[in-house]
GUTORLO-891400 format. One line per 5 residues: number of its first residue (from 0); their letters; for each residue x, y, z of N, C-alpha, C, O. Coordinates in pm, 1 decimal. Example, Ala and Ser with C-alpha at 12.3 -4.5 7.8 and 13.67 -1.06 7.14 Angstrom:
0	as	1319.0,-569.0,780.0,1230.0,-450.0,780.0,1320.0,-330.0,780.0,1423.6,-331.9,846.5 | 1285.0,-225.0,708.0,1367.0,-106.0,714.0,1290.0,3.0,787.0,1340.9,113.8,803.9
***
This chain:
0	xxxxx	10373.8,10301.5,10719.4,10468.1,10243.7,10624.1,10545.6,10357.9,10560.6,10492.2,10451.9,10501.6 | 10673.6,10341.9,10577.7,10749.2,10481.4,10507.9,10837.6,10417.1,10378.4,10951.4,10370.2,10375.3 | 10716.8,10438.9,10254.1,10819.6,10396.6,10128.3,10931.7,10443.1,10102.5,11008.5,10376.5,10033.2 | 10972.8,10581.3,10156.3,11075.5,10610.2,10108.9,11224.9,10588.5,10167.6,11321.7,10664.5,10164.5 | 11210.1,10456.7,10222.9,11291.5,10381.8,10322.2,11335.0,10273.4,10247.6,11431.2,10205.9,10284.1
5	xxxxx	11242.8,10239.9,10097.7,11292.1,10103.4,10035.2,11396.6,10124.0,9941.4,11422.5,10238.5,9904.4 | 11457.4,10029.3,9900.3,11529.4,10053.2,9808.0,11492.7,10008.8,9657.2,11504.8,9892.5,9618.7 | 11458.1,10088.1,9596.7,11398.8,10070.4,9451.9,11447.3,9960.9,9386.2,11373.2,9895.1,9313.0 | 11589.2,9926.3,9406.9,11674.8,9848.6,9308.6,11601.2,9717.6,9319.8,11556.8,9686.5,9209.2 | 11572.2,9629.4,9413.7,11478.8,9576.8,9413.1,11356.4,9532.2,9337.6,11330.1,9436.9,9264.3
10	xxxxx	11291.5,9637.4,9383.3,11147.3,9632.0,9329.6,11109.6,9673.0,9177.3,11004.5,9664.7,9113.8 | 11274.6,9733.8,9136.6,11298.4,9755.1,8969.3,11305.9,9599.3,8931.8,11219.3,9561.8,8852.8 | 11396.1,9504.7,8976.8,11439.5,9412.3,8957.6,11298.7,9306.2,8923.8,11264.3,9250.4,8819.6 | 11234.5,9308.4,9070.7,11133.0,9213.4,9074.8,10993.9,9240.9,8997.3,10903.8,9159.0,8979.3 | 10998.5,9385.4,8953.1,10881.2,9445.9,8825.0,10957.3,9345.8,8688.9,10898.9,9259.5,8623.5
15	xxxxx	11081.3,9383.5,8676.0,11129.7,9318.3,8529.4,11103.8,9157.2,8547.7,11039.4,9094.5,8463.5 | 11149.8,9105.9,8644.6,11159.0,8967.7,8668.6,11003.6,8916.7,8604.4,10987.6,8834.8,8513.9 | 10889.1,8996.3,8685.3,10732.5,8960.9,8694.8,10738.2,9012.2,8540.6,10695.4,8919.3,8472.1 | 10760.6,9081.4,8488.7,10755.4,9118.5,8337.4,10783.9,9002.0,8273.0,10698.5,8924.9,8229.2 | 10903.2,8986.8,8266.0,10944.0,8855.7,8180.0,10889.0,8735.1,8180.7,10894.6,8660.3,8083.0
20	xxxxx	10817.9,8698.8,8315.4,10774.3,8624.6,8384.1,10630.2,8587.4,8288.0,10590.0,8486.8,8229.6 | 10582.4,8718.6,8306.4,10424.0,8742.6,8207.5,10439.7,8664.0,8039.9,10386.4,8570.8,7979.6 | 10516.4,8738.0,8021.6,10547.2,8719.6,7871.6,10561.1,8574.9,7802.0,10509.8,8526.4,7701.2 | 10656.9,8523.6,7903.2,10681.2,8360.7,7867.3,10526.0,8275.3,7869.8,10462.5,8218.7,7780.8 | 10502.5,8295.1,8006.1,10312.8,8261.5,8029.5,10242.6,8281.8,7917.6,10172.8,8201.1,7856.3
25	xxxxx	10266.5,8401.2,7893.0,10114.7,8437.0,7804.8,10206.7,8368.2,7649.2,10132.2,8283.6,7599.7 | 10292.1,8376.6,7595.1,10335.7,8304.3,7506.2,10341.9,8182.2,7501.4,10341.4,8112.4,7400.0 | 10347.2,8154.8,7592.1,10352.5,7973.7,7650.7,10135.6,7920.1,7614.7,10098.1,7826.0,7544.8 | 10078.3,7982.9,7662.9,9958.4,7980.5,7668.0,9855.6,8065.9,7613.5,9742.7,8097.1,7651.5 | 9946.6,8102.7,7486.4,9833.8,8224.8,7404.0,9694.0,8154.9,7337.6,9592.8,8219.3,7309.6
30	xxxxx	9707.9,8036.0,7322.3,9613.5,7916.9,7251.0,9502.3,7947.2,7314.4,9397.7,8010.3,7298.7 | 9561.2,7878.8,7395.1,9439.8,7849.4,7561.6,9392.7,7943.3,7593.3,9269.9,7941.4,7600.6 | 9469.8,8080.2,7630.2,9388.5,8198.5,7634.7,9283.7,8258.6,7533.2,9173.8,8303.7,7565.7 | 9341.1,8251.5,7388.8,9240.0,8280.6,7305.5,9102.5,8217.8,7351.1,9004.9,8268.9,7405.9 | 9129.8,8086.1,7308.5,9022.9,8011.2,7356.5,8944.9,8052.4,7449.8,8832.8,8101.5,7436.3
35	xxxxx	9014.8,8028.8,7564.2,8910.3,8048.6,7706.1,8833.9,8195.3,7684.0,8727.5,8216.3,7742.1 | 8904.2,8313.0,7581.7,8819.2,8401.6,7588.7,8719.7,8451.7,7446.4,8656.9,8556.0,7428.3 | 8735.5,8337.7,7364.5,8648.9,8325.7,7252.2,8716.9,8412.4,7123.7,8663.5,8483.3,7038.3 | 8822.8,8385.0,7141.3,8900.3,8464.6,7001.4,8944.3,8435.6,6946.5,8976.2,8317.4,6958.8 | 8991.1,8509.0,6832.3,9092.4,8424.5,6712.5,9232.2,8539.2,6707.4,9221.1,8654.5,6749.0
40	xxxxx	9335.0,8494.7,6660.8,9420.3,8603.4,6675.4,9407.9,8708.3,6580.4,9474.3,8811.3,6592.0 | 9312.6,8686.2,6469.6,9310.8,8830.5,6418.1,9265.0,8949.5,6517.8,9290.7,9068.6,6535.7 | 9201.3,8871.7,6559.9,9060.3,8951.0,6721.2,9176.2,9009.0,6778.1,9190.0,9129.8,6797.1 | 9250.8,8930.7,6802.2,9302.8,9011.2,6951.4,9437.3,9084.1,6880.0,9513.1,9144.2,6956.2 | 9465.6,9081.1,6752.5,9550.7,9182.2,6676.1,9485.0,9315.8,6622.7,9540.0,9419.1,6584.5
45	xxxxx	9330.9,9277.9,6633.0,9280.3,9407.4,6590.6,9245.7,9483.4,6681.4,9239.2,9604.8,6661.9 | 9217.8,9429.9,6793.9,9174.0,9511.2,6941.5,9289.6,9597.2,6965.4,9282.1,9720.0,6966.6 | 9455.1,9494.0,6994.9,9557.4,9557.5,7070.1,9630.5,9677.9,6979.9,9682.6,9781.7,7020.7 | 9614.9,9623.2,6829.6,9713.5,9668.8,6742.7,9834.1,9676.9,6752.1,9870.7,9572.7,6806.5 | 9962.7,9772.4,6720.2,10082.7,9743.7,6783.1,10136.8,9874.7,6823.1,10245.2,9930.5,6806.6
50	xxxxx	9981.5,9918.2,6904.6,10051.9,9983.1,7027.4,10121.7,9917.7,7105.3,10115.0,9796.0,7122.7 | 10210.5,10011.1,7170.2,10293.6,9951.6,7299.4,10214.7,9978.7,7444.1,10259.6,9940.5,7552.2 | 10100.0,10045.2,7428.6,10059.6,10130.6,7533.4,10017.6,9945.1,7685.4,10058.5,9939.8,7801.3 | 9944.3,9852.2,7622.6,9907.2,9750.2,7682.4,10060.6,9747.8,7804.1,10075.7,9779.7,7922.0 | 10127.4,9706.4,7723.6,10242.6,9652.2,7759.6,10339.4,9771.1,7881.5,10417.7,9737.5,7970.3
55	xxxxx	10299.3,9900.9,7844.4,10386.0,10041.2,7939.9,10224.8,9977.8,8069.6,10251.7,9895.7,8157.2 | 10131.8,10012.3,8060.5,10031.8,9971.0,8148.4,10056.1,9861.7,8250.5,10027.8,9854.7,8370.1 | 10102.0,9799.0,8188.0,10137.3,9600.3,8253.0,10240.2,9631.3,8332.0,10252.2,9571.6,8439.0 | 10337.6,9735.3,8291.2,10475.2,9724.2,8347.9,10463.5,9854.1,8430.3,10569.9,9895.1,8476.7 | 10383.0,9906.0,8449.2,10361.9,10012.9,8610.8,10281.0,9921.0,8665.8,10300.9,9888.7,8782.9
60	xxxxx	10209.1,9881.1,8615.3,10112.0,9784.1,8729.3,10205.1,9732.9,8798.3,10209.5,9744.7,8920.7 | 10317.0,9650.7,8709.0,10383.1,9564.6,8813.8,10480.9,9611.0,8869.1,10553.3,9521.7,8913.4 | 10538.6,9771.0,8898.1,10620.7,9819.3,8933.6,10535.7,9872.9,9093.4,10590.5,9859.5,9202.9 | 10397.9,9932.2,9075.3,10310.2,9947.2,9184.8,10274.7,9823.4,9267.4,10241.1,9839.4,9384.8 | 10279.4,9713.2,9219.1,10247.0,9573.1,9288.1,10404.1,9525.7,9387.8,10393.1,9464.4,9494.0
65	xxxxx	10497.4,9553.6,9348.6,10642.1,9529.7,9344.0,10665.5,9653.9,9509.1,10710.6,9613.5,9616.3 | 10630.6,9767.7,9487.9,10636.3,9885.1,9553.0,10575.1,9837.5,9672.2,10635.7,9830.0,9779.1 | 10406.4,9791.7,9649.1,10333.8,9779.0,9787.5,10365.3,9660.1,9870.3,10379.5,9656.9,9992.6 | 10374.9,9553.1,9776.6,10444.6,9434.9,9833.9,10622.0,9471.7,9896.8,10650.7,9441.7,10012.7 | 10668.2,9501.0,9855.3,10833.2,9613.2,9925.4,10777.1,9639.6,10074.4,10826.6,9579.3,10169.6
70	xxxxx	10672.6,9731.4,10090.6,10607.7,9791.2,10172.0,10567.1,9728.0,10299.8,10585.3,9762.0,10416.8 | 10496.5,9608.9,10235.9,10367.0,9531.2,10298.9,10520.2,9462.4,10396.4,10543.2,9494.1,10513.1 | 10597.8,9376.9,10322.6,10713.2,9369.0,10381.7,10809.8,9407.1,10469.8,10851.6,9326.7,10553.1 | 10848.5,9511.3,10463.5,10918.1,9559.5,10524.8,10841.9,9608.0,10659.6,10896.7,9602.9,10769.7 | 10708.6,9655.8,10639.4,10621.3,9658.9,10750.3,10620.8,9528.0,10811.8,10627.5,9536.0,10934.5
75	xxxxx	10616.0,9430.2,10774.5,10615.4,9307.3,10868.6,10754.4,9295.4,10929.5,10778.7,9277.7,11048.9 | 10856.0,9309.7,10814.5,11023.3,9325.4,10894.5,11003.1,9403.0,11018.7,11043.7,9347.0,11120.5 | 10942.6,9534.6,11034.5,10980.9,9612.1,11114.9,10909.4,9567.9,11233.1,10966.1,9579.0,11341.8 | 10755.8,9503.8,11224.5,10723.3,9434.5,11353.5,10770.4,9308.4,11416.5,10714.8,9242.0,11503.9 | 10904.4,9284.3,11344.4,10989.7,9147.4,11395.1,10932.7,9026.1,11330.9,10972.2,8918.2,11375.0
80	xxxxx	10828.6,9026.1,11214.5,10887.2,8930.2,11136.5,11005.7,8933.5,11055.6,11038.8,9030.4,10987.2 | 11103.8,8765.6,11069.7,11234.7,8737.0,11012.4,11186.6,8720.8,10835.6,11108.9,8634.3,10795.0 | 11247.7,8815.9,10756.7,11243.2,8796.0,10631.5,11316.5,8703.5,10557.1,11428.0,8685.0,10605.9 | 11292.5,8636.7,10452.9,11344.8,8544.5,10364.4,11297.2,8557.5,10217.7,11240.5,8657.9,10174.6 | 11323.7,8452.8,10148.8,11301.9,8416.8,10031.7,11126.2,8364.6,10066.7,11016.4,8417.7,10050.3
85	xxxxx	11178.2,8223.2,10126.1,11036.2,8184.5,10193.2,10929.5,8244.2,10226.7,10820.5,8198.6,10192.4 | 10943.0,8382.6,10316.3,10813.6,8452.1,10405.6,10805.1,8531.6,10271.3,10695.2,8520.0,10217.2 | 10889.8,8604.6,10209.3,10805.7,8679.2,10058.8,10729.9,8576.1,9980.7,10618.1,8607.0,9939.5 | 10781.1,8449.8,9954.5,10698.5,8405.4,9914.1,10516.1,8332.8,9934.9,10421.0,8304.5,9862.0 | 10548.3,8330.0,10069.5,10453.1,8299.1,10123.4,10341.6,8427.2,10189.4,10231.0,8419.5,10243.0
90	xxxxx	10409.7,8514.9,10163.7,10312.8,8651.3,10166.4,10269.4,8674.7,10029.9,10155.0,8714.8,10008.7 | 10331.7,8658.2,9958.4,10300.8,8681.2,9787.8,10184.2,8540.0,9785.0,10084.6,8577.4,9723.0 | 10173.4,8440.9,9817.1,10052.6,8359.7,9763.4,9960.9,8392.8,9872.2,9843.7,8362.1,9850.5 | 9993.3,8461.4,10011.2,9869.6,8478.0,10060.0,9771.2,8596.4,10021.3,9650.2,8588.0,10042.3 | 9837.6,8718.8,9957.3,9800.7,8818.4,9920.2,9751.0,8764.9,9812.0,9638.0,8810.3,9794.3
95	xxxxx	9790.2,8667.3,9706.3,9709.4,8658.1,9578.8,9608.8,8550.9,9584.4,9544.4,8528.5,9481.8 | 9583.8,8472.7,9704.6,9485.3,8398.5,9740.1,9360.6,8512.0,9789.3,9250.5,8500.6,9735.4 | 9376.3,8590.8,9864.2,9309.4,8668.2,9970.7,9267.2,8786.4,9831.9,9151.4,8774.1,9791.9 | 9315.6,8847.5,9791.9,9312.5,8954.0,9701.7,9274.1,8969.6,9569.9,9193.5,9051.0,9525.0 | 9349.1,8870.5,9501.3,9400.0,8861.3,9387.0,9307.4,8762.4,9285.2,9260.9,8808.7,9181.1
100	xxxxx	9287.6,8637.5,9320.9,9203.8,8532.8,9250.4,9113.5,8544.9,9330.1,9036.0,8458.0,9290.0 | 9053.0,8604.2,9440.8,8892.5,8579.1,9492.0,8836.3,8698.7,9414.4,8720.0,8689.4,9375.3 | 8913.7,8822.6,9384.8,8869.0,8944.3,9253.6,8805.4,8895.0,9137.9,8693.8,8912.0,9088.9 | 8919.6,8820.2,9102.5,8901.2,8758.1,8957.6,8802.7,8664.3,8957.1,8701.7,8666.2,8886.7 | 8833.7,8583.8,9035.8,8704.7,8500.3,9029.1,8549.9,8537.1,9025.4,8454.2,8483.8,8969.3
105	xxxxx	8564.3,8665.6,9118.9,8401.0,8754.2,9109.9,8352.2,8717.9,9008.6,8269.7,8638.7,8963.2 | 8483.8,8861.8,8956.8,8462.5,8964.5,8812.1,8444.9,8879.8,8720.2,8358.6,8904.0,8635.8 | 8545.8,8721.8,8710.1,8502.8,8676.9,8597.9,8351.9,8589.1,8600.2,8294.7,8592.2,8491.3 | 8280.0,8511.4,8709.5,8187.2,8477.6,8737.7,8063.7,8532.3,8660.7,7995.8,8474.3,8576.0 | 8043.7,8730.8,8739.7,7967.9,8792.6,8710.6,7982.4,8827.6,8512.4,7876.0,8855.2,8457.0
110	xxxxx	8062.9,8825.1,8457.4,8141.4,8816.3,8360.8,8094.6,8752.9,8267.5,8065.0,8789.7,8153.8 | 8087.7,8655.9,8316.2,8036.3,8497.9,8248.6,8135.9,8455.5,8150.3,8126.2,8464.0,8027.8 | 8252.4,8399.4,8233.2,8419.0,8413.9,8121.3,8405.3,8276.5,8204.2,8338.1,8245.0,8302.4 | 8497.0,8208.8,8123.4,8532.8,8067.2,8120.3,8614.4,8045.4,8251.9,8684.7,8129.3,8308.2 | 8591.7,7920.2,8288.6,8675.3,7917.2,8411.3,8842.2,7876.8,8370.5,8938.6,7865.3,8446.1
115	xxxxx	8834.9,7863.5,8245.7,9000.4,7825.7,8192.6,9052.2,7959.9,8191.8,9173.8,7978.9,8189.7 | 8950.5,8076.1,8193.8,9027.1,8225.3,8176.4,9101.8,8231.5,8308.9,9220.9,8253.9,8330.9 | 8998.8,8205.1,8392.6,9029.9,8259.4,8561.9,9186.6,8144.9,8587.6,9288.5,8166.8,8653.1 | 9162.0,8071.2,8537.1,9299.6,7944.9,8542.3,9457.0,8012.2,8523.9,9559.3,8023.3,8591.3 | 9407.2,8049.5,8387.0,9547.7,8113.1,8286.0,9539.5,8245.3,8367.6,9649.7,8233.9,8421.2
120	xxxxx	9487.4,8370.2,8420.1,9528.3,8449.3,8463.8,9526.8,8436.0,8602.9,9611.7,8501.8,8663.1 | 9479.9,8393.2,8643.1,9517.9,8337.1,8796.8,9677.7,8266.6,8815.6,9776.0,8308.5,8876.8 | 9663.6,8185.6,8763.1,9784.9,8106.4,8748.4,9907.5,8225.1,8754.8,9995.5,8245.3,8838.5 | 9866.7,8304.9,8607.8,9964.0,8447.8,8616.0,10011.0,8520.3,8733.8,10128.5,8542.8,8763.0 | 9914.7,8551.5,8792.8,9909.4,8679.8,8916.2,9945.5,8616.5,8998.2,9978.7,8692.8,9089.0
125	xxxxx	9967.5,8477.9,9036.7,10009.7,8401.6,9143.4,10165.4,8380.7,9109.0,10242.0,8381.1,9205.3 | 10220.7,8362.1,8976.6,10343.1,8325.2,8928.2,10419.8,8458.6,8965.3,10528.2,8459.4,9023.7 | 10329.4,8606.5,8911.7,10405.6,8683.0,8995.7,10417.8,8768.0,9106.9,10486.8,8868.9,9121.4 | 10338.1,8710.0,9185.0,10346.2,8733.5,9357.7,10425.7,8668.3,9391.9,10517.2,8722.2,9454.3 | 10430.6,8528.9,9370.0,10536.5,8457.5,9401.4,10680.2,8503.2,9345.3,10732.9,8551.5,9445.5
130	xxxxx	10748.9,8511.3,9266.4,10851.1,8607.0,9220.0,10940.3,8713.9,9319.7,11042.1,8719.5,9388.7 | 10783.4,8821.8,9257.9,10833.5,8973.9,9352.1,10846.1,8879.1,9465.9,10959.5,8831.5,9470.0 | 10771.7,8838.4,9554.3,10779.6,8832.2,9697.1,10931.0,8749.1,9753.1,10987.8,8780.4,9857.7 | 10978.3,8640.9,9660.6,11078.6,8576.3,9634.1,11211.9,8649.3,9616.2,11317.8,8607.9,9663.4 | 11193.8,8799.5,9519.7,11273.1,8885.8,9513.2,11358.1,8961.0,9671.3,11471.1,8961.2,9720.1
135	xxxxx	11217.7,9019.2,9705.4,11136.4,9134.3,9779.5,11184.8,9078.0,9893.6,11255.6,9146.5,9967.4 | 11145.8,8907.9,9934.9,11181.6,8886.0,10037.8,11381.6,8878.1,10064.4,11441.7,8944.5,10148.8 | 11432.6,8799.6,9986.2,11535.1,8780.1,10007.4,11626.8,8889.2,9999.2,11722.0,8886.3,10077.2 | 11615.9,8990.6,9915.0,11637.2,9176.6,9962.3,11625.6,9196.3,10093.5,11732.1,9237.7,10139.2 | 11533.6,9183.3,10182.1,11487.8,9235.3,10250.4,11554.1,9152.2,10432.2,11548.0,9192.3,10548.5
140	xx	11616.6,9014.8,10360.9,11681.2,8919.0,10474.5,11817.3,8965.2,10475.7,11895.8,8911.0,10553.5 | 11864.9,9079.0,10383.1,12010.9,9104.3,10360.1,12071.7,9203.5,10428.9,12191.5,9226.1,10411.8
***
């Protein structure tokens, strides 16, 4: 795989996209999350504080997720799979089926975390595989 063949603009794009993406989610479902993980929001204001550091963390993650998926892609482009909107997307839920929520599911199992946790962040990591790959792919049909 030769990353330095992709074009960043992209995978800048589809990191911000999956960013924004996060944010609405977890604002949309901060309740439920508390909940599922036994907190109150003072809890989770005193843990995070108002560092920014969570948030710079979240957003290389998803710039490295954005990068390998670019990758994983374009490696399939180059063995003559036809790229789309569609095949990113459908590589993005197979990677977060295969990868992504059978992890979580372990970790949270062994964990002993609510299965509404594994829901709300599952749900997440799938919303943005689907995205990037949605991005990633249709870049990549052009």
């Amino acid at each position: 795989m030769m990353l330095g063949s992709l074009n960043y603009w992209p995978i800048l794009i589809a990191a911000i996209a999956s960013f924004a993406f996060g944010a609405a989610w977890y604002m949309a479902l901060s309740r439920q999350w508390m909940a599922a993980r036994g907190l109150t929001e003072a809890e989770v204001k005193a843990r995070t504080g108002p560092s920014p550091l969570p948030f710079v963390i979240s957003f290389v993650a998803l710039l490295v997720m954005a990068l390998m998926l670019a990758g994983i892609l374009q490696h399939l482009a180059r063995g003559g799979t036809a790229m789309s909107i569609r095949s990113g997307v459908i590589s993005g839920f197979f990677l977060w089926l295969g990868f992504v929520i059978t992890t979580m599911a372990v970790n949270h199992a062994f964990q002993g975390e609510r299965r509404a946790l594994t829901l709300i962040d599952g749900g997440h990591w799938l919303g943005v595989l689907l995205i990037q790959g949605a991005i990633l792919g249709w870049w990549l049909a052009g």
